[in-house]
N, C-alpha and C positions, 0 to 999 in steps of 0.2 A: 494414490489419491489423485482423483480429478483434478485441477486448476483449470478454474472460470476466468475467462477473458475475453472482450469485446474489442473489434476493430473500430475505428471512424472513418469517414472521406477529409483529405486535405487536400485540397485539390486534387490532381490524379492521383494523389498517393493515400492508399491505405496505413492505417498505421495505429498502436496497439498501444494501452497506458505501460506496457514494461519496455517498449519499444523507442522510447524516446531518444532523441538526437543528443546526448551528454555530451560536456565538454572531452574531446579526446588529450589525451596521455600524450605529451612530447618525449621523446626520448634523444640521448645525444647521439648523434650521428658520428660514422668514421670519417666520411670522404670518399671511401670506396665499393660506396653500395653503385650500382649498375641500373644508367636508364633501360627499361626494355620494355618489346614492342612483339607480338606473336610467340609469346615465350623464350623469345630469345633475348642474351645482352646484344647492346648496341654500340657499346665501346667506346662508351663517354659515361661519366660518372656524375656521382654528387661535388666531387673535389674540384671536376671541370666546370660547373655551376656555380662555385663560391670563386673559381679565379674570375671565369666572365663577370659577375656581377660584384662583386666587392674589394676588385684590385686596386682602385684606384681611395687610397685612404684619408685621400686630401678631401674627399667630395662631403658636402655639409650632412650627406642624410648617412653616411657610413663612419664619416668621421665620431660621427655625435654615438652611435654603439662601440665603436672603438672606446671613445670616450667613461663608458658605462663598464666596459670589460677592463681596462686600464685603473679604475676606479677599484674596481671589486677586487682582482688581484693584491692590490696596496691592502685592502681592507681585511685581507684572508677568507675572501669568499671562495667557494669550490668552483672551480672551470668545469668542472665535470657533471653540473647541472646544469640545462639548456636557459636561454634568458626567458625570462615572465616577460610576455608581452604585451602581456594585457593589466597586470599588476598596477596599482595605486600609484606605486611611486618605482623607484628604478632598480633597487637593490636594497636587503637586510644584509644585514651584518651579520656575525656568529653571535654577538650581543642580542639581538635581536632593534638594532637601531636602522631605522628607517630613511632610506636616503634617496634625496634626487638628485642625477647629476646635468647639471648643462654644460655646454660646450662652445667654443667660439674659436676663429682664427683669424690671424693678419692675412695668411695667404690664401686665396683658393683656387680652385681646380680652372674656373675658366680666367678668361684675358682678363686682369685689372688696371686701372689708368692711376691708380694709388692701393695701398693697404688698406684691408677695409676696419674701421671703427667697429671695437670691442663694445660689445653689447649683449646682455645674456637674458633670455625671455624667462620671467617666473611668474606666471598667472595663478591666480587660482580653478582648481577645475572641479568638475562633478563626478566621482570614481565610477567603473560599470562594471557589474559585477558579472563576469562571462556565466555562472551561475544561473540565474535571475533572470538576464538581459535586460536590466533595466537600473537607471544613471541613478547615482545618489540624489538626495533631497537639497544635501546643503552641498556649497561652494565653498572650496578653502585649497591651501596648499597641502597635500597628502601624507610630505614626507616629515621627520624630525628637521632633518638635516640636509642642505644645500652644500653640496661641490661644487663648486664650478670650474671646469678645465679649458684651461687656456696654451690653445696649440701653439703657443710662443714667437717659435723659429717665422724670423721676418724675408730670409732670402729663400723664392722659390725654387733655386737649381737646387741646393741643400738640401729641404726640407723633407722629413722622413718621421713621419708620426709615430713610428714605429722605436725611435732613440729617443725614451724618458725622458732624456736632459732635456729635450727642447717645449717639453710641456711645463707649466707651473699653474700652482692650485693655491685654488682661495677657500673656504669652508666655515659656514654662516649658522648660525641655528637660526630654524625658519621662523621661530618667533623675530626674529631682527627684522626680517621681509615682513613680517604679520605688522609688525610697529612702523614701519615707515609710512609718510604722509602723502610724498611725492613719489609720481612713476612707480605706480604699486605694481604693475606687469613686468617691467623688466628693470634693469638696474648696468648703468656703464660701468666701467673699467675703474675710471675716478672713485666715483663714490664705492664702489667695492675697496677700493685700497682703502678711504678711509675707514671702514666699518671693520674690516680684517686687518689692514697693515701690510706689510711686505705680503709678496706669496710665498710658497713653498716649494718642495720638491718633491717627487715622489712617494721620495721614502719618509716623507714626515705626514702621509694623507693618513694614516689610521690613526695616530696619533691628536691629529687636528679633530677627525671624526669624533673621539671619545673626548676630549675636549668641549668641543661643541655639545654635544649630549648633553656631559656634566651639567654645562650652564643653564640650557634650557630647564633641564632640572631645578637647580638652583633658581632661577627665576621663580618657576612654578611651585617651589616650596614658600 
């Protein structure tokens, strides 16, 4: 059987209604796929791409994925699914509970003249649908549930993102941000202790998560 189809002009490019540009399929990488160039490998790989660009774990735009991947671990999410980067909010759960996490440090990567002030940005945004291409209608915060991680460790010869102990977690249901009157975009250090109380430790983040859930629930009943 025939199959009828028509091309158009987009700019230089022709291009066909089965022919569309879909969202492409991530899949999780080894490390040791090979750049190459005339058919040949070049003897540097994907694994030498993730030391040059993401060794340095202190720096705020690597810390804060570190932050997401440290989060989802605690929470029994799978490493072996690549991150949504484009996702509403940061990570589901096996629950299927919806979380953002944000992230903050005392120390950072370049020279400081003090520690810097704990500060965690929670705006509300407009989701985009990689689908679609096109921003939600309304403005709100995405997820159930706010983490926020706090890279602790105050001395920078020490510090090593990488040893748990020196993080501690705070974890909010996002109606608490939705109810707030003042500083509705982000929220300091202070007022997070009030609102949560002491922080925690690692090994009590899932625990907090389904906590947090519960209540929202509870509210909304």
């Amino acid at each position: 059987m025939a199959v009828s189809w028509f091309t158009k002009r987009k700019g230089n490019r022709m291009e066909s209604p089965g022919d569309a540009l879909e969202r492409r399929p991530t899949h999780l990488r080894s490390g040791q796929e090979p750049f190459r160039a005339g058919g040949m490998e070049m003897g540097i790989t994907l694994l030498d791409f993730w030391r040059w660009s993401a060794s340095d774990l202190v720096n705020n735009t690597t810390r804060g994925v570190l932050a997401e991947f440290i989060v989802g671990t605690a929470l029994g999410i799978s490493v072996n699914n690549p991150r949504e980067t484009w996702a509403p909010w940061d990570l589901t759960t096996p629950e299927g509970i919806k979380v953002e996490v944000k992230s903050a440090a005392y120390v950072q990567s370049w020279t400081q003249k003090r520690l810097s002030n704990i500060t965690f940005n929670t705006p509300k945004t407009r989701t985009w649908d990689p689908e679609t291409q096109r921003p939600s209608r309304h403005v709100k915060r995405q997820a159930e549930v706010h983490v926020f991680a706090l890279l602790a460790h105050q001395d920078k010869v020490t510090i090593d993102p990488m040893n748990l102990e020196q993080w501690r977690f705070f974890v909010l249901p996002t109606s608490v941000l939705d109810g707030r009157s003042r500083s509705r975009d982000s929220i300091t250090l202070s007022t997070l202790q009030k609102l949560h109380g002491p922080s925690q430790h690692y090994g009590k983040l899932r625990e907090m998560v389904l906590l947090a859930r519960a209540q929202r629930v509870d509210k909304a009943d």
